[in-house]
C-alpha positions as a Markdown table, in Angstrom:
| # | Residue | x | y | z |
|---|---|---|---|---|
| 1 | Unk | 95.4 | 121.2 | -167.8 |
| 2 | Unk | 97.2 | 118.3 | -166.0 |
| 3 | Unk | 97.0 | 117.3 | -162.5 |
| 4 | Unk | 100.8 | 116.8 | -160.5 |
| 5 | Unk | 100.2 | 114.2 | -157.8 |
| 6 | Unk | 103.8 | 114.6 | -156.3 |
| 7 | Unk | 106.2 | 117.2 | -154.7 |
| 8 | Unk | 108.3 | 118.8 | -157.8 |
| 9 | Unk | 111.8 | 120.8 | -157.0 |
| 10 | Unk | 113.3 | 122.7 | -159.6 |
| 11 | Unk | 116.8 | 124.8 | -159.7 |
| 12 | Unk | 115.8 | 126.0 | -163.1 |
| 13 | Unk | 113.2 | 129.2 | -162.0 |
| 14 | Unk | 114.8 | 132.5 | -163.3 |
| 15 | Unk | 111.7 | 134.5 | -162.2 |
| 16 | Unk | 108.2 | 133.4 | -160.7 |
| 17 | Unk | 105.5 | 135.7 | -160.3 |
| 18 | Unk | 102.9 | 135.3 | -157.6 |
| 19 | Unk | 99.7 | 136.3 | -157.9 |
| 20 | Unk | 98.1 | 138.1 | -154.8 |
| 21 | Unk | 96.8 | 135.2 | -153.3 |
| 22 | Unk | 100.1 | 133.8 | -151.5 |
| 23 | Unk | 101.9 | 135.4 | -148.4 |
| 24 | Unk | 105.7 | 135.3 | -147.9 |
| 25 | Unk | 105.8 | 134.0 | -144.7 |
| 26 | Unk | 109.0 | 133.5 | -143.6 |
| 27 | Unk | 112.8 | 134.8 | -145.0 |
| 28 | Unk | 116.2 | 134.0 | -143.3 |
| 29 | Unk | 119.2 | 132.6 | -144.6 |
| 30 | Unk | 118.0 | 132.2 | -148.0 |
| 31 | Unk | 115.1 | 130.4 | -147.0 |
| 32 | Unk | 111.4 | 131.8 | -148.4 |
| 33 | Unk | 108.1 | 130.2 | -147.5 |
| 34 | Unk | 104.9 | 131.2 | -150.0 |
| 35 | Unk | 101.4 | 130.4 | -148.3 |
| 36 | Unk | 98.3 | 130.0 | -150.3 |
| 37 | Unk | 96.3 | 132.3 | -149.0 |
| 38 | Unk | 93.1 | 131.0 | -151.5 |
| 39 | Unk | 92.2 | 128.6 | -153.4 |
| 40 | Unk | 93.7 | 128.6 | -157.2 |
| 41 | Unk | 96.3 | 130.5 | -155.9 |
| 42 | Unk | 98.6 | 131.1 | -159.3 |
| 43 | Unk | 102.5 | 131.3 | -160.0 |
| 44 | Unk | 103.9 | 132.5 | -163.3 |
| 45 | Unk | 107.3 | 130.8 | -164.4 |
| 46 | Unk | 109.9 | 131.5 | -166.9 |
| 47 | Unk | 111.6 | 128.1 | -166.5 |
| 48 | Unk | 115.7 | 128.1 | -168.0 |
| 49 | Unk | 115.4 | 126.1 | -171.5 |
| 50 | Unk | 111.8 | 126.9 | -172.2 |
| 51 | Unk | 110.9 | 130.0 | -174.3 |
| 52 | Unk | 107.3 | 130.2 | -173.2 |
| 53 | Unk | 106.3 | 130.8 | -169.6 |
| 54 | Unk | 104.5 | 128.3 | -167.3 |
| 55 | Unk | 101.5 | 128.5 | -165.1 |
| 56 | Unk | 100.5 | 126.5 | -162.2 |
| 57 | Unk | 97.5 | 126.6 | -159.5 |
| 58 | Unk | 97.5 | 125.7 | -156.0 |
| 59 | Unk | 95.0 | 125.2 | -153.4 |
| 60 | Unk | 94.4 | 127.0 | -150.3 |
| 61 | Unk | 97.1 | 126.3 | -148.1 |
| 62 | Unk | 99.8 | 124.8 | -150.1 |
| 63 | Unk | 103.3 | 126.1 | -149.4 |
| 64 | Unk | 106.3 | 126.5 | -151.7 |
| 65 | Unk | 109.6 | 126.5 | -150.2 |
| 66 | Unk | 112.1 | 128.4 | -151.6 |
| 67 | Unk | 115.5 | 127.6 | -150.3 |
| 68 | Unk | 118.9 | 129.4 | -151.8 |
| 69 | Unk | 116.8 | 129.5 | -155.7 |
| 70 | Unk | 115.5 | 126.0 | -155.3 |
| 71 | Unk | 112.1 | 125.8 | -155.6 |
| 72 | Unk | 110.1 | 123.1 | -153.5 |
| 73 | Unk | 106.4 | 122.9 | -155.2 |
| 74 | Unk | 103.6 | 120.6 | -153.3 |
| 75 | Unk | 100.9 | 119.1 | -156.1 |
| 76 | Unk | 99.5 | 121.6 | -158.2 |
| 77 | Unk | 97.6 | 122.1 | -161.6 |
| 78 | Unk | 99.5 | 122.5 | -164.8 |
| 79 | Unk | 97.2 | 125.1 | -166.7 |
């Protein structure tokens, strides 16, 4: 497990599963907010070039923009 200190964007997400803790907040124009809604809140990534997937943990609160399949993450855990 690794600790990310700094915002990380990525263009390379083919799929990202949410787990039940995060709320789609806002859609328009190919712009998608996620919200935390608890604390190690978890996404699921198949990342282009990897062949294993990827899973990450946010806290309460913490937002990931998606804007037209860019995804903006804030710091998170690397699990």
């Amino acid at each position: 497990m690794a600790l990310v200190f700094n915002h990380t964007v990525s263009n390379r997400i083919l799929l990202a599963t949410f787990s039940r803790s995060w709320k789609r907040q806002k859609v328009s124009d190919g712009h998608v907010v996620y919200m935390a809604t608890a604390n190690k809140a978890t996404v699921v990534l198949l990342v282009s070039g990897m062949k294993k997937t990827v899973k990450r943990e946010f806290p309460r609160g913490a937002r990931i923009f998606v804007v037209n399949g860019t995804f903006h993450f804030p710091p998170h855990i690397r699990l």
